[in-house]
N, C-alpha and C positions, 0 to 999 in steps of 0.2 A: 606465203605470208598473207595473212588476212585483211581484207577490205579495209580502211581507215573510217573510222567518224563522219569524218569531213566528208567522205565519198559519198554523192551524190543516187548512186547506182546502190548502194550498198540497200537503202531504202527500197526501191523498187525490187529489189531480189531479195529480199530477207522475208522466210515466209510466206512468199506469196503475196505479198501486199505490194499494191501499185500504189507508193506515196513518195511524192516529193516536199520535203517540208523546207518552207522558204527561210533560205540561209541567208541572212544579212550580216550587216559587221555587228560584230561582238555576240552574235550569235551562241547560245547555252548547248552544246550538242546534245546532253544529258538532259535538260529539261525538255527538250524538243521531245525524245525519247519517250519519257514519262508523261507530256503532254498527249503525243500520239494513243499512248496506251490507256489513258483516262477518257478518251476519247472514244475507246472499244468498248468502255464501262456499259453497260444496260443500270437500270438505274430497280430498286427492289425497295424504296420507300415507299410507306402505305401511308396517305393520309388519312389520320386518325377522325371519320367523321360517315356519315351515314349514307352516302353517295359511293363511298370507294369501298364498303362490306358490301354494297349490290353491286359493285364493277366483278368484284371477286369471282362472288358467288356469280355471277352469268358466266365468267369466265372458265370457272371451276364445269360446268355443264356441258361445255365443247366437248370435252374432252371425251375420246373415243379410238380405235386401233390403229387406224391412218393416222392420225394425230402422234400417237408413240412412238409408230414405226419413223414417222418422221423427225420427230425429238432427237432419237438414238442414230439418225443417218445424218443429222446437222454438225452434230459435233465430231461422228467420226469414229466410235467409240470403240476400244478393245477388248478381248473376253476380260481381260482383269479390271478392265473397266469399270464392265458393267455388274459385274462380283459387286467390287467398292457400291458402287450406286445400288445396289441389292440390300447391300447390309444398313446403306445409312435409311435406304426408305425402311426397313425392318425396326432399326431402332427410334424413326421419327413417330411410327407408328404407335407403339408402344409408351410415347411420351403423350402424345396424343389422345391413346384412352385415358390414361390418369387424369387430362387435364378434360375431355369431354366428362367423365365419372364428374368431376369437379364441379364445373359448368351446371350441368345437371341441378346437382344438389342445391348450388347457389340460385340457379332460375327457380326451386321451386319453394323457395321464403324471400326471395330478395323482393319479389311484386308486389309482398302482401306486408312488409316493414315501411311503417314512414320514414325512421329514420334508417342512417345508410354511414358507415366508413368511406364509400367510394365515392365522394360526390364531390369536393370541391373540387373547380380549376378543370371539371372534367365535363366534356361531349359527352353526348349519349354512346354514339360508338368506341369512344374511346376509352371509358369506361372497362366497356368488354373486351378492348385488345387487350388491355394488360395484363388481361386473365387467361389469354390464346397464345401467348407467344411463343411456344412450343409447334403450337399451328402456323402461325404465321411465317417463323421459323422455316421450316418443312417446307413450307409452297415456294417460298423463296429462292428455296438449293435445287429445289426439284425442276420451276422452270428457269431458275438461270442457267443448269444446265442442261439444258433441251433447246438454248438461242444458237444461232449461230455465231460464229467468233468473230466474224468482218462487219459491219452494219455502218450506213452511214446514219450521222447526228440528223434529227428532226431540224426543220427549218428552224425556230425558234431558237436553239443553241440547247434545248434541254436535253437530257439522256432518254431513249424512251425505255418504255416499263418492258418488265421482263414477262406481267401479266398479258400486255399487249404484243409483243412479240416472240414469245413461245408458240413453237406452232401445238404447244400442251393445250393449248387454249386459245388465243383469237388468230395467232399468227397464222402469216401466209404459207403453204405448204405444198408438196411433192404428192400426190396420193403412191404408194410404192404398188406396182403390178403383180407382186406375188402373196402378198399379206403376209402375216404374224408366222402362219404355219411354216415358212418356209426358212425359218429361222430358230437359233437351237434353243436347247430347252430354257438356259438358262436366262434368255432374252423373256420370253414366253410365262417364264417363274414369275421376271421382274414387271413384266404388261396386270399382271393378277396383281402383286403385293402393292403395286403402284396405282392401279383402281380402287384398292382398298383405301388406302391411304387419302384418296383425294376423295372417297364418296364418303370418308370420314369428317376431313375439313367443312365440305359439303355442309353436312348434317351439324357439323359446329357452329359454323359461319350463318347457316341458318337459324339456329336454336338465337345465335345473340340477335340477328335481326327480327325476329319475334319478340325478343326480351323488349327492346327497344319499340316497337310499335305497342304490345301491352301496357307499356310506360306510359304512352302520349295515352291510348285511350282512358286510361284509369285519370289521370292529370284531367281529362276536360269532364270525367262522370264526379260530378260534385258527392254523391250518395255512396259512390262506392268508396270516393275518398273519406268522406267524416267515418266511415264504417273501417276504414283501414286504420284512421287516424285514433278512435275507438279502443279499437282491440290492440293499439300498438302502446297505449296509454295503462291498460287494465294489464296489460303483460309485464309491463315493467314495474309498477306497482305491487303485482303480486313477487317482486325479487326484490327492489330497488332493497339494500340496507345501509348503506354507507350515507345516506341523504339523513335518515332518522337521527342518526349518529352528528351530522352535521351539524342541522337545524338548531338539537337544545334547544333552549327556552327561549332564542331570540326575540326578541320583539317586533322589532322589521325583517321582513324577509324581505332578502337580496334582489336585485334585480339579474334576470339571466339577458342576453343579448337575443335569444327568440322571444322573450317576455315582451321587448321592445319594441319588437318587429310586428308580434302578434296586435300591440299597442294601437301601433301607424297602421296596419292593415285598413282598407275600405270596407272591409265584409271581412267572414271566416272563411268565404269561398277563396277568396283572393290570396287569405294566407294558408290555408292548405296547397294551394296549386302550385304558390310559390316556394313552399316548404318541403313539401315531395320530394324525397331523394336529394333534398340540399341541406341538409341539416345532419350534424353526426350523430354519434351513439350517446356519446357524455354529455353533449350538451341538453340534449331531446330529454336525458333521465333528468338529469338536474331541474329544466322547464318542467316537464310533468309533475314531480316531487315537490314544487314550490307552488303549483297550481292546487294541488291535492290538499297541501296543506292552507293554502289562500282559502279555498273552500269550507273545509273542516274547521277552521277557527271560527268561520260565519254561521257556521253549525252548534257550537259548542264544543268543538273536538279536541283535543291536543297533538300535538305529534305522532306522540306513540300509537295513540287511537285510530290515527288517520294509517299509519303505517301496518296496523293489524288489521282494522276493519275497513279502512279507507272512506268511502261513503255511506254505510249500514250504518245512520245515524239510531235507526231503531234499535240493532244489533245492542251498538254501546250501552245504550239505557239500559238495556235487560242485565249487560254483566256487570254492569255498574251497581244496580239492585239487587243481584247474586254476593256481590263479594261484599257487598253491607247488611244481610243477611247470611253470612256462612256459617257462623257460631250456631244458626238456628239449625243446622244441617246437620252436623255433627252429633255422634252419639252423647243423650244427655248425662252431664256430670264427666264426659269426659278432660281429662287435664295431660297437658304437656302437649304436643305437635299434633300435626292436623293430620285425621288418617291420607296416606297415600293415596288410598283407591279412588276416593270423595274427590282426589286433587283429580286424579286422572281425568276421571270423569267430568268434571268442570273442564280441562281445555279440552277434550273431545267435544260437548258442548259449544263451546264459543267459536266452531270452525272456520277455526284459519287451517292452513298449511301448517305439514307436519315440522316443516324447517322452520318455521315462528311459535313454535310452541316454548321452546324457551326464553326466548323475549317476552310472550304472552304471561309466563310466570313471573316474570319480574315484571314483571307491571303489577299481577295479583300480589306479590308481596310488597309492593309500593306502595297497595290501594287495600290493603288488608286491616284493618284498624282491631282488628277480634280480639279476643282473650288468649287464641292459643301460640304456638310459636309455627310459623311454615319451617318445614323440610327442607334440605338442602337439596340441590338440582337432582345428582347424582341416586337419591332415593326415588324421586320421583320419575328420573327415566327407568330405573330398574323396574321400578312398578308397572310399568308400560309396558315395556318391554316381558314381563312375565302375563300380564292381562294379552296380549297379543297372541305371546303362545298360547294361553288355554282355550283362545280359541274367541275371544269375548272382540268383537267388530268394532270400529271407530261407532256406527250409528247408534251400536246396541249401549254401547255408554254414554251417548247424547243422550240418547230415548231416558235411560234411566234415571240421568242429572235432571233432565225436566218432569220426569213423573215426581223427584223427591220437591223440587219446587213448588209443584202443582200443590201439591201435600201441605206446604206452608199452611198455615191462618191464617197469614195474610198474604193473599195473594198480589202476584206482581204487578203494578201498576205501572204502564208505558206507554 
């Protein structure tokens, strides 16, 4: 018959473990139990913050043969053991390049965007855990199971870290007398796929604590910021279309809540430094688009103009003066629709992007007041679209719109 609950001794002998847990009256036997065993927990929370990716990564560095050989003699471990623990560093691995590939790409436009989707509510480091968790993941299973399975609690009552007591890493350890070699292959397989692995995180855990330091310096280079803030402005503006679309003729433009900000700022330095990577994507285009157009109206511009040419105030005059002289361009005594080719050639001319070239039409047929009738879309991509093939270049039909201008009597005035 088996030991009872109540049995005092049953504790001491179970396991191996020398625990007596103080039974009083009305005592839980059951929680006492599950008390004991939370009690064996090692604890695998990272805090999310820029202190604990350099605890990591120092930890991550230990790491070396005596170290492994002692990981794998802590726990105990059997050949099907270490199969298992084969296959899962095999598969952490493999999750791991996809999320390093990943990584990668995101460090090398996320420095140079002012605005950012990962930004509120979020730490610097922490930001980048939630992009690692695969990694983090992985380090987790790897040194929790390299601890040893008895451990007493830290004075304090807290659990200690598994980064701290893996002898994978800071833990205290055995050096073994015979090394790696003395052991079978498949030990020896898993010492390789397991260095891989960890000079992977390595090289992760690093790449984010670079990201993070590029961060603060670019935040305190005033110049490198208006220069990021800049080109983060002229990029959206060369896409934004749904804003155009919004605007219409309003007469007040809206206030955005970075309008506001930008407002109370003490200086521009003040509100870039404090805008960097804390501002979204939606809200950044919306501010930009309503500053573009703030501008443009002090200019003379309208919407659409601001949205085509943006600030080439001169630009405008010119095509403004084109499309009130067109009827002069056209073959004389011609009637009925405007040649094709002549259209081509004017939005080649007024360069924009090829993906605003049909907005830019509807604007010439908005602003067209001539004798003849414009083309419908549809002719006029065809026409493009066959001048491309034969060979005839975006420039080579600028050059030609402005030589036929030139040609005017009267020439353009702007």
């Amino acid at each position: 018959m088996g030991r009872r609950l109540d049995d005092p001794f049953f504790f001491s002998n179970f396991a191996g473990w020398n625990y007596k847990p103080p039974f009083e009256k009305g005592f839980n036997e059951l929680k006492c139990i599950i008390s004991y065993f939370q009690s064996m927990r090692y604890s695998t929370i990272v805090e999310q913050d820029d202190k604990t990716l350099l605890e990591i990564i120092s930890a991550l560095e230990h790491f070396e043969q005596s170290r492994f050989i002692a990981g794998i003699q802590a726990r105990k471990y059997t050949p099907f053991q270490i199969l298992q623990t084969l296959d899962m560093v095999r598969v952490y691995q493999l999750r791991m390049n996809m999320e390093a590939r990943s990584l990668t790409k995101f460090s090398e436009t996320f420095i140079q965007q002012f605005a950012t989707d990962n930004n509120k509510c979020f730490v610097s480091a922490e930001r980048y855990f939630n992009r690692i968790r695969s990694t983090l993941c992985a380090l987790k299973k790897v040194f929790h199971k390299t601890c040893q399975r008895s451990m007493v609690q830290l004075p304090d009552g807290k659990q200690p870290s598994v980064f701290e007591r893996s002898p994978l890493a800071k833990g205290a350890y055995v050096v073994d007398m015979f090394g790696l070699e003395s052991y079978d292959e498949v030990v020896q397989q898993l010492y390789v796929e397991l260095d891989t692995l960890l000079t992977s995180a390595t090289n992760i855990l690093g790449l984010c604590h670079q990201m993070i330091e590029n961060e603060a310096v670019i935040r305190e280079d005033v110049e490198q910021l208006k220069l990021i803030y800049q080109e983060s402005c002229q990029s959206l503006l060369s896409s934004v279309k749904e804003y155009a679309d919004f605007m219409g003729a309003s007469e007040h433009l809206p206030e955005t809540d970075l309008n506001k900000r930008k407002a109370k700022a003490g200086s521009m330095k003040e509100f870039l430094q404090k805008e960097y990577h804390n501002v979204a994507k939606k809200e950044f285009k919306k501010f930009v688009w309503l500053e573009a157009v703030r501008q443009g109206r002090s200019g003379g511009l309208t919407e659409e103009e601001t949205y085509l040419w943006v600030d080439d105030y001169r630009k405008v005059h010119m095509v403004r003066w084109a499309i009130e002289h067109f009827d002069e361009l056209n073959v004389e005594g011609q009637q009925g629709k405007i040649d094709s080719t002549l259209i081509v050639y004017f939005l080649k001319w007024c360069g924009v992007e090829t993906k605003k070239e049909r907005r830019l039409y509807t604007y010439f047929c908005d602003n067209y007041k001539g004798r003849l009738q414009p083309l419908v879309w549809s002719a006029v991509s065809k026409e493009r679209k066959e001048q491309r093939e034969s060979g005839i270049t975006d420039r080579g039909s600028a050059l030609t719109f402005q030589r036929m201008l030139d040609a005017l009597p009267k020439p353009m005035a702007v």
